[in-house]
C-alpha positions in Angstrom: -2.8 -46.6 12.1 -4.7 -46.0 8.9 -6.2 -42.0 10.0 -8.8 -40.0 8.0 -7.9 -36.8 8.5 -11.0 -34.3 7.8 -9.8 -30.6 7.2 -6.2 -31.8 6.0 -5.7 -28.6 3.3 -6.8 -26.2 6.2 -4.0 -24.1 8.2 -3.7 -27.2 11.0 -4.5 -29.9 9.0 -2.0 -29.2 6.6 0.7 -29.7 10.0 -0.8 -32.0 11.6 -0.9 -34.3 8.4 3.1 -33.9 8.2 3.2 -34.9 11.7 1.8 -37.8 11.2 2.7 -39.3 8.3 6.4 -38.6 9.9 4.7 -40.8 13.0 4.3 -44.0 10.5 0.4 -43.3 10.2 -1.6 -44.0 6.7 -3.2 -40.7 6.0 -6.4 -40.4 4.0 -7.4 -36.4 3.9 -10.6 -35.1 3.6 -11.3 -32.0 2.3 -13.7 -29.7 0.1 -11.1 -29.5 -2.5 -10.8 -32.0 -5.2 -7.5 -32.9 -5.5 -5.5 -36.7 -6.1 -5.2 -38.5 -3.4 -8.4 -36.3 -0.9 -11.2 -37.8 0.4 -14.1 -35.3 -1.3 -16.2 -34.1 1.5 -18.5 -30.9 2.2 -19.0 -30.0 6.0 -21.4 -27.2 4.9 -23.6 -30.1 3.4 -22.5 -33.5 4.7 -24.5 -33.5 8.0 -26.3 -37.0 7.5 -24.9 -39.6 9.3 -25.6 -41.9 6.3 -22.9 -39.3 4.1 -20.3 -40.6 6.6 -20.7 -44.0 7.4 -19.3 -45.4 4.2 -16.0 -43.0 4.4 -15.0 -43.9 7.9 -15.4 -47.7 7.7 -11.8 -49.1 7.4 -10.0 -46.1 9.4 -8.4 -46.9 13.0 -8.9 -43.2 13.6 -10.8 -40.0 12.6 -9.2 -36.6 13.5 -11.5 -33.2 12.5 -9.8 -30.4 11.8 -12.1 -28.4 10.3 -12.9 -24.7 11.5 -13.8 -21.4 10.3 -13.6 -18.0 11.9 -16.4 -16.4 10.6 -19.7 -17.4 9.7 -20.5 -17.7 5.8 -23.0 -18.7 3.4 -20.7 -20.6 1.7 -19.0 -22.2 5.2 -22.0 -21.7 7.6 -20.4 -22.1 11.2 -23.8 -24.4 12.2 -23.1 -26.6 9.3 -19.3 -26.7 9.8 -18.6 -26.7 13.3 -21.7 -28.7 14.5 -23.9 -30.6 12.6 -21.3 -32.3 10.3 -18.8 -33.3 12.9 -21.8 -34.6 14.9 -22.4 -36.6 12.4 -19.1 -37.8 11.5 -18.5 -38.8 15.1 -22.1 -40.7 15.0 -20.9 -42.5 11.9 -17.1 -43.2 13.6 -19.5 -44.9 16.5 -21.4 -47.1 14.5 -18.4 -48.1 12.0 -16.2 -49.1 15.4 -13.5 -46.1 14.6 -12.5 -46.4 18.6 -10.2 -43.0 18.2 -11.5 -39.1 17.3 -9.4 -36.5 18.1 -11.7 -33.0 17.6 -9.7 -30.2 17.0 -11.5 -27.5 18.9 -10.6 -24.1 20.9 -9.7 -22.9 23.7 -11.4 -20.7 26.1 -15.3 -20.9 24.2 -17.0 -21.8 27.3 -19.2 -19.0 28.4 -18.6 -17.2 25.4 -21.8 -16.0 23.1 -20.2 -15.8 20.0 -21.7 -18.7 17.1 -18.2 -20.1 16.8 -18.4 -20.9 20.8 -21.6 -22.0 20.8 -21.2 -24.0 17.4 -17.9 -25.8 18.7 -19.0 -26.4 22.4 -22.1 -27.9 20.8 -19.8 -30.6 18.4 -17.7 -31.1 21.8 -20.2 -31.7 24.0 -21.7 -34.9 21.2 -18.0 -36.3 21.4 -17.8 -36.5 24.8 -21.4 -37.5 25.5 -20.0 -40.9 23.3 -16.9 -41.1 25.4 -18.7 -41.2 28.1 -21.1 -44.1 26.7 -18.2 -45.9 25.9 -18.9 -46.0 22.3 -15.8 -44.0 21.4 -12.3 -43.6 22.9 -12.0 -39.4 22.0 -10.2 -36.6 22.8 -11.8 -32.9 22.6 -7.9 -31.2 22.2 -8.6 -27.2 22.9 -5.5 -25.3 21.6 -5.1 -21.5 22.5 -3.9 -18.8 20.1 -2.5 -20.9 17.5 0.8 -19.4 15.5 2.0 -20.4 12.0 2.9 -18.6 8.5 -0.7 -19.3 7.2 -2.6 -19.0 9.8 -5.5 -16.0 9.6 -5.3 -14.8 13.2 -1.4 -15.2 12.9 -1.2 -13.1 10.0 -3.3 -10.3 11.7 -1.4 -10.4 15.1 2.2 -10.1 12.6 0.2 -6.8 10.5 -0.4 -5.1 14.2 3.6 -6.2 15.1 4.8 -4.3 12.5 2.9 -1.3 12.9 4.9 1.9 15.0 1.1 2.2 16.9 -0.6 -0.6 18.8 -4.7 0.0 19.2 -6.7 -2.5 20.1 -9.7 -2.8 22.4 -8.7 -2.7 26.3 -10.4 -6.1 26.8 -8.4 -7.5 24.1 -5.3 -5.8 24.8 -5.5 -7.1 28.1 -7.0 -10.8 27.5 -4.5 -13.6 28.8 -3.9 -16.0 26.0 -0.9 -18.7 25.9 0.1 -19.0 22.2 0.9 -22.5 20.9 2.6 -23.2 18.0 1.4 -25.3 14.8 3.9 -27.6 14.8 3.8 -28.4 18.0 -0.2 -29.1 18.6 0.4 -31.3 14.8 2.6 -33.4 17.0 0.0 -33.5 19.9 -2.3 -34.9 17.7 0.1 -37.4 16.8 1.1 -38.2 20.6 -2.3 -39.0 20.4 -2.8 -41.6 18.5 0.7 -43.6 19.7 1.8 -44.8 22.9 1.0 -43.6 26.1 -1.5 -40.9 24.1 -4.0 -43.6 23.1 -4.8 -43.5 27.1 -6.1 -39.8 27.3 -9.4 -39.1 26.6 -11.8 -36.1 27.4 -11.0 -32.2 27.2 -6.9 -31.6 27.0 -6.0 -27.8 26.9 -3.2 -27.5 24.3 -1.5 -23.9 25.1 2.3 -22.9 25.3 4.6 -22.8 28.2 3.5 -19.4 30.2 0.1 -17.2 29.8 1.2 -13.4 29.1 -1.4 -10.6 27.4 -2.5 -10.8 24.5 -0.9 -7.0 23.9 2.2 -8.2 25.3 2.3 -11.4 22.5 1.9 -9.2 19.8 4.9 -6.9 21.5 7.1 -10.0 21.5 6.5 -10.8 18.1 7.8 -6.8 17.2 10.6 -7.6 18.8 11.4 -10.7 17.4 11.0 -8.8 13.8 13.8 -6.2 15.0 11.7 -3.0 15.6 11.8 -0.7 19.1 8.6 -1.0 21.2 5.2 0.4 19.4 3.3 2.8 21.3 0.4 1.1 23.0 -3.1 3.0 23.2 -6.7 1.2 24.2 -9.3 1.9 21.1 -12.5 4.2 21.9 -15.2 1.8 22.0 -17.4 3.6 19.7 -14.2 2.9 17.0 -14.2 -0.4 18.0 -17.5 -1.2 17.2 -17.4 0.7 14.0 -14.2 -1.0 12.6 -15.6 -4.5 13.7 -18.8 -3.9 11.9 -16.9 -2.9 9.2 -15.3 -6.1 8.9 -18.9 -7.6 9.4 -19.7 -6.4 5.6 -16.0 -8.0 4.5 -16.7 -11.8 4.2 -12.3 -11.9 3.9 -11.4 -10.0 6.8 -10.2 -11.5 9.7 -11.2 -8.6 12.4 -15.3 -9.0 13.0 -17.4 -8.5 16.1 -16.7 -12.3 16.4 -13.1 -11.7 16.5 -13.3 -9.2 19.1 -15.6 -11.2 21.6 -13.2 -14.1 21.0 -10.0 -12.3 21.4 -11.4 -10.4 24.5 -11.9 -14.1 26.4 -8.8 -15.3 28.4 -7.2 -18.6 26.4 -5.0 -19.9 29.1 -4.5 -23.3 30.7 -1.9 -25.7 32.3 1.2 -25.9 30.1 2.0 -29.9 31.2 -0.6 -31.2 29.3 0.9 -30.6 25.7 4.5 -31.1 27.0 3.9 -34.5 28.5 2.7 -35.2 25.1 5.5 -33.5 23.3 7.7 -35.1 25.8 9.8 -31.5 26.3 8.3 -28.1 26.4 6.7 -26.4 24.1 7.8 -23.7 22.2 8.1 -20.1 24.3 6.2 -17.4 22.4 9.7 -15.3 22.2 10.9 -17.9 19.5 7.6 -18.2 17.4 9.1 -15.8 14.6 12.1 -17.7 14.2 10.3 -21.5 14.3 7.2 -20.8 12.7 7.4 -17.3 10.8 9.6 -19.0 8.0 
């Protein structure tokens, strides 16, 4: 299949264009950055359907990969997460791109947060064009996701090497099911060969058992070699403080949008991403070792 891949210099997209380029697929990437060989494209700005329709003629399939944590002037979430992929998938309709895979999250319904709302928003347009028949998509809805250059990764590996855990009780205790990168890149490959092609809708895409969210980021001290950190809930007035504090840091990754997101549960079946992986996907004990390299 000749894919555009939009998002393909961010955290995921940089996997899952390995995956599938090792899948036999033609990859064209789209991203902000001009570089050889990208697609130039701006998802703060490019939110006319008219931007798109040109780029997407040609392509067999369209996977979006583009996200951002936090909202930005520079990378407004509205911009980036909605109108722009509602666009793009508008444009895949009319060109005849039959397959979108939309990279989205896990566990945003009923949460308040902008990057919820903003995501559910670009979902919710896919799937109101599967349902119309004008598009054959998939909304893919990974939990926690784990790599080296990941932002939340890198945050949950600084709290794993410290001798004190304190966190938020709602986040400490918040079920999630950690995934790792290299294994939702070849999800999104599954999905676009064989038996894959025939899923459409809202997949989950989470690892093999849930566990809390305090007791992932014990698992990954362990797997670095240290004893067990002592474990304390935050006071909620520091809490608040600290996350407002990251408010007024456009680079940090802990904000008040972190801590309402990491506070939601992020669990769901485990047999959807290992019937695609065809085996199970990796446990979270092994995530230092396969992904931390």
């Amino acid at each position: 299949m000749r894919v555009l891949l939009c998002g393909a210099r961010g955290f995921i997209g940089r996997h899952v264009q390995r995956a599938l380029q090792a899948a036999g697929h033609e990859v064209t990437g789209a991203a902000s950055s001009r570089q050889p060989g990208l697609m130039p494209v701006d998802f703060s700005h490019d939110t006319d359907v008219a931007r798109w329709l040109p780029r997407v003629r040609g392509f067999d399939a369209v996977v979006n990969a583009v996200g951002v944590l936090r909202d930005s002037q520079a990378r407004p979430l509205q911009a980036v997460h909605e109108d722009a992929p509602k666009a793009l998938f508008d444009a895949c309709a009319l060109a005849g791109v039959r397959r979108v895979v939309q990279i989205s999250a896990l566990g945003i319904e009923g949460n308040g947060t902008r990057y919820a709302r903003t995501k559910l928003a670009a979902d919710a347009h896919l799937l109101a064009l599967i349902d119309a028949g004008r598009i054959d998509g998939v909304v893919l809805r990974p939990s926690i996701v784990f790599g080296q250059e990941g932002d939340s990764s890198r945050l949950f590996m600084g709290l794993a090497r410290s001798p004190w855990l304190l966190l938020p009780r709602p986040v400490i205790d918040a079920q999630v099911q950690p995934v790792a990168v290299d294994d939702l890149a070849m999800a999104v490959a599954a999905l676009l060969q064989g038996d894959g092609l025939a899923r459409t809708g809202v997949l989950p895409c989470v690892g093999p058992a849930p566990l809390r969210l305090g007791a992932f980021i014990a698992s990954l001290r362990a797997q670095l070699g240290h004893g067990p950190a002592r474990v304390g809930p935050l006071p909620s007035l520091v809490t608040r403080l600290s996350a407002r504090m990251g408010d007024a840091l456009p680079f940090a990754p802990w904000c008040s949008e972190t801590l309402a997101l990491l506070a939601q549960d992020n669990v769901g079946p485990a047999d959807v991403l290992a019937g695609l992986l065809g085996r199970p996907a990796l446990p979270h004990q092994r995530m230092v070792e396969a992904s931390w390299q």
